[in-house]
N, C-alpha and C positions, 0 to 999 in steps of 0.2 A: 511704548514700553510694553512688553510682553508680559501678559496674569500667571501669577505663580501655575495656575494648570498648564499655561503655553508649554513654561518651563518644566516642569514634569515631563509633557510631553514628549519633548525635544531630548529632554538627557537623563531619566528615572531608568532607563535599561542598559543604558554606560556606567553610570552611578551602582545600577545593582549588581551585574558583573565587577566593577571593581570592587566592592564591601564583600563579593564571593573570594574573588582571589587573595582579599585581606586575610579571609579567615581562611584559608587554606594553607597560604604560607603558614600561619600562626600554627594549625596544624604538625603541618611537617616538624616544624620546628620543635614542637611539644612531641611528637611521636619519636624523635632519634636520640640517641645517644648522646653524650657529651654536654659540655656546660657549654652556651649561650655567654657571646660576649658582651660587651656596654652597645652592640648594638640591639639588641631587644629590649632592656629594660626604657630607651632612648625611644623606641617603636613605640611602646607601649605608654609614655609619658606624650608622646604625641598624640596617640586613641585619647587620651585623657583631656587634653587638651582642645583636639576637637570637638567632644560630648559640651565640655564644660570650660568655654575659652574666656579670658580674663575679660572684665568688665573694658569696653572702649576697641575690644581686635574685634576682626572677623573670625572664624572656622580656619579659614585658611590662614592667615596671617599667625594663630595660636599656632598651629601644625609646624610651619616653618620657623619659629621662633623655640620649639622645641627643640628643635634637632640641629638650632644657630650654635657658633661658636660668639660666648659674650665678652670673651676677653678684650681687653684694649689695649693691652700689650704686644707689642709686635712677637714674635719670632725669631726666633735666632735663625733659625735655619730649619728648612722644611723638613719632617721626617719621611715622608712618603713621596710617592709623584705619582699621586693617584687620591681620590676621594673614597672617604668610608660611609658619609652622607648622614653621619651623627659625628657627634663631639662626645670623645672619651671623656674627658675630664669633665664636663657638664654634669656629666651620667653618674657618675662614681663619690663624686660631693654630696 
C-alpha cells in the first residue's frame, strides 16, 4: 500500500490543476452577467460538501451525493434527453 507522500507524489499536480480550474470557472461565472441557474448553488453545496462530508461518506462519495437526484418516485416522463449534472429540485428546496 502506497504512504500518503507516495500519494502526493503521484497526483498533488492533477489535484492542483483541477482546484485551479475550480476556481476559475467560479470566476467566470462571478465576472458575467446574468443570474446563475440551480446549477451553481448545487456546485457550491458540493464544495461544501467536500470540505466538510457527512460523518460515515468519503470526500467523494459527499460530492456525488450532492449533486444526486434523492427522489424515489419514478418519472412520468423524461423532460430533457440530456444531463444537467445537478438536480434542480434538490437545489431550490
Amino acid at each position: 500500500m502506497p504512504t500518503k507522500q507516495e500519494i502526493q507524489d503521484l497526483y498533488f499536480m492533477d489535484a492542483r490543476f483541477k482546484l485551479l480550474e475550480i476556481a476559475s470557472f467560479l470566476d467566470r461565472v462571478d465576472r458575467h452577467e446574468g443570474e446563475a441557474d440551480f446549477r451553481h448553488p448545487a456546485f457550491m453545496k458540493a464544495l461544501q460538501a467536500m470540505q466538510n462530508p457527512p460523518e460515515g461518506t468519503t470526500r467523494a462519495q459527499a460530492v456525488h451525493l450532492a449533486f444526486s437526484d434523492h427522489s424515489t418516485e419514478p418519472a412520468e416522463s423524461a423532460g430533457i434527453q440530456f444531463a444537467y449534472g445537478a438536480h434542480k429540485e434538490e437545489v431550490e428546496s
